[in-house]
N, C-alpha and C positions, 0 to 999 in steps of 0.2 A: 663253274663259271656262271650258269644260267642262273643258279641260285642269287653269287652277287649281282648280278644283274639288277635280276626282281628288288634286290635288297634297296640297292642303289637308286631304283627309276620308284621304290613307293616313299624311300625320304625325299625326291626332288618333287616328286608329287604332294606331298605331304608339306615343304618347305617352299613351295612354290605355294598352296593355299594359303599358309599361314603370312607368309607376305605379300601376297594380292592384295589384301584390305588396305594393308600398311601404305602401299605402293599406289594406291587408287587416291589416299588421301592427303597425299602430295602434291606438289606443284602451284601454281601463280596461278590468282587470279587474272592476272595483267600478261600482256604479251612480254615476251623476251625482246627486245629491241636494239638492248646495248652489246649485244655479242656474248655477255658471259653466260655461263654454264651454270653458274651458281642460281637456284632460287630458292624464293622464303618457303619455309612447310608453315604447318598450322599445326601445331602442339596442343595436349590438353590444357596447358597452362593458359595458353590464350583464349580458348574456347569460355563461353559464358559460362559463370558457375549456373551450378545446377539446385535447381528446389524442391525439399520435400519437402512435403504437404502431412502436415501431422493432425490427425482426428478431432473435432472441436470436443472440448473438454470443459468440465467446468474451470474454473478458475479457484487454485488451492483457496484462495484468500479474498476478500471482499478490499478492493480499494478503500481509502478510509474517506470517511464525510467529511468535508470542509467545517472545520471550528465554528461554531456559528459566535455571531457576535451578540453582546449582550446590548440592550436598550439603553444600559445608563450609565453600559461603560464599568467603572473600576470603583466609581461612588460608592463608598458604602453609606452615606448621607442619604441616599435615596429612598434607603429601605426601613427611614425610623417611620412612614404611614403604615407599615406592614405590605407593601406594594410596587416591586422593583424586576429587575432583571440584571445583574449584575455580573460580573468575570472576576472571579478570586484565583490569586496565587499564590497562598500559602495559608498561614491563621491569621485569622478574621476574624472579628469581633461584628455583631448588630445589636445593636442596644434599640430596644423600643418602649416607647416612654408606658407613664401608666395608663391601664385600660385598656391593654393589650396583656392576652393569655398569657404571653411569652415575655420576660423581662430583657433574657439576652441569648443569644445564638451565636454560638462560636466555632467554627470550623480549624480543630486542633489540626490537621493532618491530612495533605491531597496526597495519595498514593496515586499510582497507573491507572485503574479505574475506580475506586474509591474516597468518597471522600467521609474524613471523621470529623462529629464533631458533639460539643454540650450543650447544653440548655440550662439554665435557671428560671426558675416560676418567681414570678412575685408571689408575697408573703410575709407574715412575721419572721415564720421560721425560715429560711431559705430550701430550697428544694430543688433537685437536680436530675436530670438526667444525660445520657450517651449513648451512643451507637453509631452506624456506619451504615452510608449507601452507595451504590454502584450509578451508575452513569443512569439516565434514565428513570431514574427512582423517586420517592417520594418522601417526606418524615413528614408526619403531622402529629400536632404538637398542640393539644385541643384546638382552637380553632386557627392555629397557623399552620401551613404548608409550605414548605422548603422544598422545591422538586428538583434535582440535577435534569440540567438541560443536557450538557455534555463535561466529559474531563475527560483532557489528554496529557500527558504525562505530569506535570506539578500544574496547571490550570483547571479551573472548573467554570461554567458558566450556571450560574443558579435561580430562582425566579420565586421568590418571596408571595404569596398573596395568603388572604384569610379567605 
């Protein structure tokens, strides 16, 4: 018998700790007034959520730069001085007159960062070239320069001078 005894008084011992916290973290902040027996507990549920705090970290990805806007707009009239700053959305033709290296500049194709395009030289003979540049970049084209300002998905912002 002594045995269950012991057995008995270290579960009540044991069951008595485990609901002390429980039991502590009961009851009303307000007085009991109205006679009932009933009061409110405070649940995890109602308790403030809780915050972690997670280690500063670089950030995967750069925010993207705001579009910048071009000087003259959508004109492509701007650019027969050799001297503009334009916003294209899609093919585009610039034709500049003669006495200029470049006779005409054509941007066939704006990809995601890419923009493609041709060239014709004045000449008897005509004469041509192509290629592709990435955002930021430059073609020059004896003495004209085409530099991409920016391009985001089918727009470019582009900046003509000699």
């Amino acid at each position: 018998m002594r045995h269950m005894t012991r057995i008995c008084s270290t579960e009540t011992v044991c069951a008595a700790a485990l609901l002390l916290p429980l039991l502590a973290g009961c009851g009303s902040d307000r007085e009991n007034k109205g006679g009932s027996t009933a009061t409110p507990s405070r649940t995890a549920s109602t308790a403030s959520p809780s915050r972690t705090h997670t280690p500063d970290r670089e950030p995967t990805s750069k925010p993207p730069k705001p579009f910048p806007r071009a000087a003259d707009g959508t004109r492509t009239d701007a650019c027969s001085d050799a001297d503009c700053e334009i916003e294209v959305t899609g093919p585009t033709t610039l034709d500049f007159p003669a006495g200029h290296s470049v006779r005409r500049f054509t941007i066939t194709r704006i990809s995601e960062d890419t923009l493609h395009w041709t060239s014709v030289f004045p000449g008897e003979s005509e004469s041509f070239t192509s290629g592709s540049v990435g955002a930021q970049g430059t073609v020059t084209l004896n003495d004209l320069h085409i530099e991409t300002r920016a391009i985001q998905g089918k727009h470019a912002v582009i900046r003509v001078f000699e």
